[in-house]
C-alpha positions as CSV (number, residue, x, y, z in Angstrom):
1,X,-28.8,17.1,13.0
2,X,-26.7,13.7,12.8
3,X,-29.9,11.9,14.6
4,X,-31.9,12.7,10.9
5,X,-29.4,11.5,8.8
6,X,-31.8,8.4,8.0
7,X,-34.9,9.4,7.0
8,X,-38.1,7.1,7.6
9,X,-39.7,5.9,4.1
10,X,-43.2,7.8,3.8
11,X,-46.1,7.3,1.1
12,X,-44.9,9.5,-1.6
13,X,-40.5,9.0,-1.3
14,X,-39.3,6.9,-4.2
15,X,-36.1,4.3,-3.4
16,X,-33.3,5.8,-5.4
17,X,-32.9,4.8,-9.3
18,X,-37.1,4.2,-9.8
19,X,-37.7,7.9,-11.5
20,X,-36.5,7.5,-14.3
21,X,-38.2,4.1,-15.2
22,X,-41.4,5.2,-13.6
23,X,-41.4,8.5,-15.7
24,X,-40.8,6.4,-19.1
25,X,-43.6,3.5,-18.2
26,X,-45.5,7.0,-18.0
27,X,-45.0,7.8,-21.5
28,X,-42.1,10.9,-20.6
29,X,-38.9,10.3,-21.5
30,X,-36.6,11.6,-19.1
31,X,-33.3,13.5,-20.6
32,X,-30.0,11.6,-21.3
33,X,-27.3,10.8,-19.0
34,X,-26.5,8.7,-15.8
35,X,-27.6,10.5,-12.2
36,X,-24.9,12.3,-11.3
37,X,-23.1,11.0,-8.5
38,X,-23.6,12.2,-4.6
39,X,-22.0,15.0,-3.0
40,X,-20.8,16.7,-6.8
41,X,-19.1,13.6,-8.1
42,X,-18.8,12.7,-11.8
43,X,-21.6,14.2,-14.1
44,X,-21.9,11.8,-16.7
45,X,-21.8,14.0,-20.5
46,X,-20.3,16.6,-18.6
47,X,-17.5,18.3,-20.8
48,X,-15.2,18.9,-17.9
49,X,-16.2,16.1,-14.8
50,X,-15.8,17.9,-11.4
51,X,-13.2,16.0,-9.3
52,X,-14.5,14.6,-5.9
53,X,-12.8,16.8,-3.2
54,X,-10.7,14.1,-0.6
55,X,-13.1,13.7,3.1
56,X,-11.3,17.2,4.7
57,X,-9.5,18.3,2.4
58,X,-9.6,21.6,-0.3
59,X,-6.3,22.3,-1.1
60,X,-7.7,25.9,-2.6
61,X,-10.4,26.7,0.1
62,X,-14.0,25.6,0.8
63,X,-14.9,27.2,-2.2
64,X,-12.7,26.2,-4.7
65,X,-14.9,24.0,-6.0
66,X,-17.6,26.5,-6.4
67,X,-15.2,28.5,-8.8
68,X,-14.6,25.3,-11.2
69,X,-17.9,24.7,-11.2
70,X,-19.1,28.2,-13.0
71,X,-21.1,29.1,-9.9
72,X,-22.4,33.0,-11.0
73,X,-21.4,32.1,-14.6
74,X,-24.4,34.2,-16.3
75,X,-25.5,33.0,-20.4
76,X,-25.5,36.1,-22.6
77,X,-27.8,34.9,-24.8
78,X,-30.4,34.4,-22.5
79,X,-29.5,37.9,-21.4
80,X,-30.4,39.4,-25.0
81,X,-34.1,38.7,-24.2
82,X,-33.6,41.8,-21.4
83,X,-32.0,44.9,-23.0
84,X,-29.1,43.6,-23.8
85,X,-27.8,43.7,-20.3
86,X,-24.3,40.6,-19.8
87,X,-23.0,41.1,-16.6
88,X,-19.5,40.7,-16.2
89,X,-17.1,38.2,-15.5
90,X,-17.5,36.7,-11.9
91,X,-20.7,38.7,-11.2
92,X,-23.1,37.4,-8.6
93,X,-19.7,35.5,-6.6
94,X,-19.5,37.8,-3.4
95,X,-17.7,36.9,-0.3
96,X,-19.7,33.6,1.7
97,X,-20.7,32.4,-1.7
98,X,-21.8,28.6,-1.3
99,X,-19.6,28.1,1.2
100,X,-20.4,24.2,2.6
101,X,-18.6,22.5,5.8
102,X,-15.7,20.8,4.4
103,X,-15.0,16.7,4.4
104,X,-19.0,15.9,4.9
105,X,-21.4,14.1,2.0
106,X,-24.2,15.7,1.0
107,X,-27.5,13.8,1.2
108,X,-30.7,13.7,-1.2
109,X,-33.5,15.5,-1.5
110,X,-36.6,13.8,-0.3
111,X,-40.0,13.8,0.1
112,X,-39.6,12.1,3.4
113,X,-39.2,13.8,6.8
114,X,-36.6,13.5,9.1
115,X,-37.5,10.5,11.3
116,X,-39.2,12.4,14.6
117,X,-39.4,15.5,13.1
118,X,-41.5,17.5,10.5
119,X,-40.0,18.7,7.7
120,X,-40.5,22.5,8.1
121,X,-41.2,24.5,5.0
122,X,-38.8,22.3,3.1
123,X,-35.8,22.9,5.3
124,X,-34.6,19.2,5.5
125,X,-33.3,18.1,8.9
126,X,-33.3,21.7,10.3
127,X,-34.1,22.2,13.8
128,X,-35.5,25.7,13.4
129,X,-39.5,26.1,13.6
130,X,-41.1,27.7,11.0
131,X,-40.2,31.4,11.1
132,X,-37.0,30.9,12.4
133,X,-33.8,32.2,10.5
134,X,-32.2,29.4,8.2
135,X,-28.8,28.4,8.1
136,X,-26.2,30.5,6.3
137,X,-26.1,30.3,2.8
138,X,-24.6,27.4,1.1
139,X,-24.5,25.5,4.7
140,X,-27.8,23.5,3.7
141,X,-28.9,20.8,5.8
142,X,-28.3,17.7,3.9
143,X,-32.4,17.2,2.3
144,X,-34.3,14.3,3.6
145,X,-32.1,14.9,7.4
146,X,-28.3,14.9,8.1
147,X,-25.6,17.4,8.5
148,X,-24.3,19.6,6.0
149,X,-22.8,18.2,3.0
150,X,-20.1,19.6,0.4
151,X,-21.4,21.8,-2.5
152,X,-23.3,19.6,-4.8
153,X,-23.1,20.4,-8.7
154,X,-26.5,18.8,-9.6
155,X,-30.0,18.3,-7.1
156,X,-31.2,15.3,-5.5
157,X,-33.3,12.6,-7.6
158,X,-36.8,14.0,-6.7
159,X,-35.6,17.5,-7.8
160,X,-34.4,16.1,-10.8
161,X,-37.6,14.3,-11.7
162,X,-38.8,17.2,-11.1
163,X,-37.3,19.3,-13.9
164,X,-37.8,16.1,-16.0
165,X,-41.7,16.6,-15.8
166,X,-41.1,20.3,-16.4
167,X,-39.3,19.4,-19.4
168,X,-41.6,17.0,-21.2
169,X,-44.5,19.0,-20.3
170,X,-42.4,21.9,-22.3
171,X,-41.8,19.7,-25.2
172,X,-45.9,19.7,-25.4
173,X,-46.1,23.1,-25.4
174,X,-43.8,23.9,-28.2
175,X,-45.5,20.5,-30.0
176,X,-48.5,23.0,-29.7
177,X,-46.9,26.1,-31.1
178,X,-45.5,24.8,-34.2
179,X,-48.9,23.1,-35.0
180,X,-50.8,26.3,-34.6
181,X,-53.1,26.8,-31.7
182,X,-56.4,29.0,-30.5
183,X,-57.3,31.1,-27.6
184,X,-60.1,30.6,-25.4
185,X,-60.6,32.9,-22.5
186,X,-61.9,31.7,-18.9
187,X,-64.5,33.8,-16.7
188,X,-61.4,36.0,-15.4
189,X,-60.9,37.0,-18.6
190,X,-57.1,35.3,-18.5
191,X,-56.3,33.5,-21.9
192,X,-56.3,29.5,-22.5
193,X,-55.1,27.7,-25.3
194,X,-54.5,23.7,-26.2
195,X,-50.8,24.1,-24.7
196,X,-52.2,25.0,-21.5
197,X,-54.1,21.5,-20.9
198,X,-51.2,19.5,-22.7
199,X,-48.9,20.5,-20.5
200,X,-51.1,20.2,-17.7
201,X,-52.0,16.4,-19.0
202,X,-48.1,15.9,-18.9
203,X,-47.2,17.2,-15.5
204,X,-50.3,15.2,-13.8
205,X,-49.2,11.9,-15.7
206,X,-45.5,12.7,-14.8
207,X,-46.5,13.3,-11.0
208,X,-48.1,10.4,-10.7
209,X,-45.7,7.9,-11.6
210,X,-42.9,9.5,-9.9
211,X,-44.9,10.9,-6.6
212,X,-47.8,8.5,-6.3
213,X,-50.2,9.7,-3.6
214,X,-49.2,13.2,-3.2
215,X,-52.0,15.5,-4.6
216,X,-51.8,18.5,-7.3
217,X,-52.7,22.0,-6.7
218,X,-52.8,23.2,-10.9
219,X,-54.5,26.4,-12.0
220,X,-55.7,24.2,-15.1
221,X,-57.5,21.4,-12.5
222,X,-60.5,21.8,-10.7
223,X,-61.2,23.8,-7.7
224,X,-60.1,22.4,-4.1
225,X,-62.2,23.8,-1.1
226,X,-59.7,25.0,1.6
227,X,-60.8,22.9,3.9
228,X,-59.6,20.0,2.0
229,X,-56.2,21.5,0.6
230,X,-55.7,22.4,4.7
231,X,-55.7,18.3,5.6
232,X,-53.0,18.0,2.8
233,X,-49.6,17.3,4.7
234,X,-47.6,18.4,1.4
235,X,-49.5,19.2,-2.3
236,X,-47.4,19.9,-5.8
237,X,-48.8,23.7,-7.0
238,X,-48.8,23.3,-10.6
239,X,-49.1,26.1,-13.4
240,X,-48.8,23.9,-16.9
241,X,-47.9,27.5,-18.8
242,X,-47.0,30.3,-17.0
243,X,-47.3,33.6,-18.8
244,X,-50.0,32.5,-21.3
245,X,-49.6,36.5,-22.5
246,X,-46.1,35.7,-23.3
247,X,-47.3,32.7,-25.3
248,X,-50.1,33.9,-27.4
249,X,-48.0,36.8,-28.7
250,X,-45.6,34.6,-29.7
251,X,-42.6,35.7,-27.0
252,X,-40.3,33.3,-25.6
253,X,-40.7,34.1,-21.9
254,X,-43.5,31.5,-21.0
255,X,-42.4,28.9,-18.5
256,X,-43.3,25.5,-16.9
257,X,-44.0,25.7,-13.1
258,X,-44.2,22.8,-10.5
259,X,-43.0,23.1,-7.0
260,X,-43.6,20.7,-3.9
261,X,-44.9,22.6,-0.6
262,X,-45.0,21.3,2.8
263,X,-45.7,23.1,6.6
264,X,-46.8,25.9,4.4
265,X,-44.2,27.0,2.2
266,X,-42.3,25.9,-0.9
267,X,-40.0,22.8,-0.5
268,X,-38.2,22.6,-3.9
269,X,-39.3,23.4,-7.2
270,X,-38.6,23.6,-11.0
271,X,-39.2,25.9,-13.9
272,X,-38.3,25.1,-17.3
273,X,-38.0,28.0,-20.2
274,X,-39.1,25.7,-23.6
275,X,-37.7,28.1,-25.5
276,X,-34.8,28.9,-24.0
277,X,-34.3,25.2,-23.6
278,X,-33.0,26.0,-19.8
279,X,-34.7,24.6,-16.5
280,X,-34.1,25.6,-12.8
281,X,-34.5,24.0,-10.1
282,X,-34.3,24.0,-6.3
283,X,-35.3,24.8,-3.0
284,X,-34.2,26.0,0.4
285,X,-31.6,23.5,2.1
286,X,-31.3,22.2,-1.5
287,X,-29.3,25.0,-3.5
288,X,-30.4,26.3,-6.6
289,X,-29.2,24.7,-10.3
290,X,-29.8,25.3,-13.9
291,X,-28.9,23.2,-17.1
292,X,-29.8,23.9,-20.5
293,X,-31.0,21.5,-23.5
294,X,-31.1,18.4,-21.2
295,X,-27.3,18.8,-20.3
296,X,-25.3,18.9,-17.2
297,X,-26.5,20.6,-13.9
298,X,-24.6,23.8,-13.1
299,X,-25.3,25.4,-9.5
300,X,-26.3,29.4,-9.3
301,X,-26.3,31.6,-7.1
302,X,-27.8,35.5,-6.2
303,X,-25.1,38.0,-7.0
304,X,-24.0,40.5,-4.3
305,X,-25.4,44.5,-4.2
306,X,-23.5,46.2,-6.7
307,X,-22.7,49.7,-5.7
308,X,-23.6,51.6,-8.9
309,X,-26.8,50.6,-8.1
310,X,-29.8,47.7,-8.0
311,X,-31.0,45.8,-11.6
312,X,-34.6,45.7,-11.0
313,X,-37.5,43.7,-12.7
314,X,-41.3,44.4,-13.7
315,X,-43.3,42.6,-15.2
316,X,-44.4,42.9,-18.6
317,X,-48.0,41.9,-18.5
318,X,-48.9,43.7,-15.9
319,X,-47.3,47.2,-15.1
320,X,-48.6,48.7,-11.4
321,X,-48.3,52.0,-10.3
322,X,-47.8,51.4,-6.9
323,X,-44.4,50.1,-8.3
324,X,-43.0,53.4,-9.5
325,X,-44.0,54.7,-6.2
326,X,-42.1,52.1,-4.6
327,X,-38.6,52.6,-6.3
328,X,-38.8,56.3,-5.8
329,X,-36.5,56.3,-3.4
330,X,-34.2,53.1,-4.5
331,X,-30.9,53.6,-6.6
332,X,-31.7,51.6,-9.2
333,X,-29.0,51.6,-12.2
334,X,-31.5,50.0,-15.1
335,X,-35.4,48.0,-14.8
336,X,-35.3,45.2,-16.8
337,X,-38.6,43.9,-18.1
338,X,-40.1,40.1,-18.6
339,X,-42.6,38.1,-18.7
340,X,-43.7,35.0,-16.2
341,X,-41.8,33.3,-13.3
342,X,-38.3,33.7,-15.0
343,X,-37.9,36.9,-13.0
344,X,-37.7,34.5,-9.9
345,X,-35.0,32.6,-11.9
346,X,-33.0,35.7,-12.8
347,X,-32.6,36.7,-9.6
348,X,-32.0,33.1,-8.5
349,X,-29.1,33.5,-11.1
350,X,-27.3,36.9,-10.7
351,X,-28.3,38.6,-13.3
352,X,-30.9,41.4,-11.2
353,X,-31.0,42.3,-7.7
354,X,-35.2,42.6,-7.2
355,X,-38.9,41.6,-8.1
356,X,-41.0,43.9,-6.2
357,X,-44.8,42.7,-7.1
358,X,-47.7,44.9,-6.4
359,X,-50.5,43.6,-8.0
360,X,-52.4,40.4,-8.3
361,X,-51.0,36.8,-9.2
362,X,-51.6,33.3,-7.1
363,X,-50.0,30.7,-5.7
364,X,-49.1,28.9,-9.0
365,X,-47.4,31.6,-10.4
366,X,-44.5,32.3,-7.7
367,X,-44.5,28.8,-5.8
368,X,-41.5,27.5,-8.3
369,X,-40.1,30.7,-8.4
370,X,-39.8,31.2,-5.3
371,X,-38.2,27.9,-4.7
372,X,-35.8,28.7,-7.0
373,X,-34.7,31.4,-5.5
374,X,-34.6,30.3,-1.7
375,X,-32.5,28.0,-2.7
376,X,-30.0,30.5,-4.4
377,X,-29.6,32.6,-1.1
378,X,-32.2,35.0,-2.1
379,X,-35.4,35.2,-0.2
380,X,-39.2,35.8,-1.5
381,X,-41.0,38.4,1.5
382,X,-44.2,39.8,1.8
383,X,-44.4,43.6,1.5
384,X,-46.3,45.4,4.5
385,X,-46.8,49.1,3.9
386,X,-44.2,48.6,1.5
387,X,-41.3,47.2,4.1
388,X,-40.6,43.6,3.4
389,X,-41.9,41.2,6.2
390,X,-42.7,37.7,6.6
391,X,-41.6,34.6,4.2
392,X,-44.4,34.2,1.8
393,X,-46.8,30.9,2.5
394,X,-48.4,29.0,0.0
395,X,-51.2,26.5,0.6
396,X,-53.0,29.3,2.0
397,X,-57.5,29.7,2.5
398,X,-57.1,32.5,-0.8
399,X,-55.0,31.3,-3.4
400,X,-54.1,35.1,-3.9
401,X,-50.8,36.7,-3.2
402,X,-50.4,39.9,-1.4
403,X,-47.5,42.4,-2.4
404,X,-44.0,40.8,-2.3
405,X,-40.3,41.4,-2.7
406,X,-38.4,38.8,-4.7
407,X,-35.1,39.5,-3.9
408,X,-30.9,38.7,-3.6
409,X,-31.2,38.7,0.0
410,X,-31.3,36.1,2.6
411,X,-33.8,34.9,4.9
């Protein structure tokens, strides 16, 4: 909507260029570089700078730019950690691909809502209601209110302060690891160690400077009644170390989760790999982006069915049998283990085609995830009698999720 291209300042939105000096009075030390410029401009330590498309004009097509810019380019390295599997060249690109109305700017992401409007389960300046089918892919309403922009190669500043505070909060962890660490285990039986409350130190001393006044949902904080969590107009869900498993026996499949949620559902999120070095980020009406070791953003995408069959992932914690009964009549071509909410991320990224999840997890553990993914195209859906059903809330009485479907389709 052109009437919300300006959005209204709230308590909690940041005038541009003040997260990165808030975040280091905070003791975090955001990663190197410039911001990149609006609307894909110049990334700044970028090896190849993406050239500014001319106001309506794309000499090679609408989504010319989404070629140059490595859209569905997948890292085999990462893809060692799952069998081996490197898809091939120009997987994930299908037909409608990030396509994004030609000759318009893109705006910023924002905490902010659209002046006269709510901001509805983090769809920025949409008109739809909450339940209503979003735009087509990769024609995101520009965050914070507007009309749709042109492909942007990096998020907005809050989703980049964002990954920022994922980051540091990784860089604790592995401080942890390499010093040597014990495990504790709470009254569900679920393991704790020092990493978990550094990182969870980090994020809320990260959050704070960046986001003041918005308040932090974290499996590491204390308890919230519902009643107080349901007067919250938007709330970060936190986990400080997801896949604490994955941690203690020394794998490298642990991540970092933070997302925002507002009117009930994820807004935009991060998730950072310490390991791996790689962060993602996004949300719906935001696109999706990953960068690895502090560099350049690069936007991602979910990858199109392939015929010979679906890549699907389980978890490696937690096996359920009501998953094998589940697939029984699916063509899947290979199941790919791993361990926390990088399955979210993998889909987000091309490299499998579903997460079907049986048995229990919470809020915390998908909310980033599932960010992610929106904002790749691909859609996170509660399972009903094992059909896939309504978007997934968060911020909900019971922290608990129900079965869901993670997958490459759309909303």
């Amino acid at each position: 909507m052109r009437g919300c291209a300006r959005a209204r300042r709230v308590p909690g939105r940041l005038p541009r260029g003040r997260h990165r000096r808030r975040l280091r009075a905070a003791g975090l030390h955001p990663g190197p570089g410039r911001r990149p410029a609006r609307g894909g401009g110049h990334l700044h330590g970028a090896r190849e700078p993406h050239r500014r498309v001319p106001r309506g004009h794309h000499p090679r097509g609408a989504n010319a730019c989404v070629r140059e810019a490595g859209t569905a380019a997948h890292d085999p390295e990462a893809l060692q950690h799952h069998r081996g599997r490197v898809p091939g060249p120009g997987a994930g690109q299908g037909r409608g691909a990030a396509r994004r109305a030609p000759g318009r700017t893109a705006g910023r992401a924002s905490l902010g809502p659209c002046r006269g409007e709510a901001f509805a389960g983090g769809r920025g300046g949409d008109a739809r209601g909450p339940g209503r089918r979003p735009a087509r892919p990769g024609r995101h309403p520009a965050p914070g209110g507007g009309a749709a922009g042109v492909l942007s190669h990096a998020p907005g500043p809050d989703i980049a302060a964002l990954a920022e505070i994922a980051e540091a909060a990784g860089r604790a962890i592995l401080e942890v690891r390499a010093a040597g660490f014990a495990v504790e285990y709470k009254a569900d039986h679920s393991p704790l160690t020092k990493a978990d409350t550094a990182s969870h130190e980090v994020i809320l001393r990260g959050l704070a400077a960046a986001f003041p006044g918005v308040p932090v949902l974290s499996e590491e904080g204390a308890d919230i009644a519902p009643e107080t969590r349901a007067r919250w107009k938007r709330l970060f869900i936190v986990d400080p170390l997801d896949g604490t498993k994955e941690f203690v026996k020394e794998l490298g499949e642990f991540c970092v989760c933070i997302a925002l949620a507002e009117g009930g559902f994820p807004a935009f999120g991060a998730v950072h790999v310490p390991v791996w070095g790689k962060t993602y980020a996004g949300g719906l009406g935001f696109g999706a982006f990953r960068r690895e070791h502090g560099g350049p953003w690069s936007p991602i995408r979910v990858r199109q069915p392939d015929p010979a069959g679906l890549v699907v992932l389980a978890s490696r914690s937690h096996p359920a049998p009501e998953l094998e009964a589940w697939l029984a009549d699916k063509h899947v071509r290979e199941r790919v283990t791993a361990g926390s909410a990088l399955k979210f991320c993998l889909v987000a990224e091309g490299a499998a085609d579903l997460y079907p999840r049986f048995n229990f997890t919470r809020e915390w553990d998908t909310a980033a995830g599932q960010a992610v993914l929106e904002g790749a195209g691909g859609s996170v859906l509660l399972l009903a009698d094992g059909r896939p059903g309504a978007r997934m809330p968060v911020n909900k009485p019971r922290l608990e999720n129900g079965p869901f479907l993670a997958s490459a389709r759309p909303l």
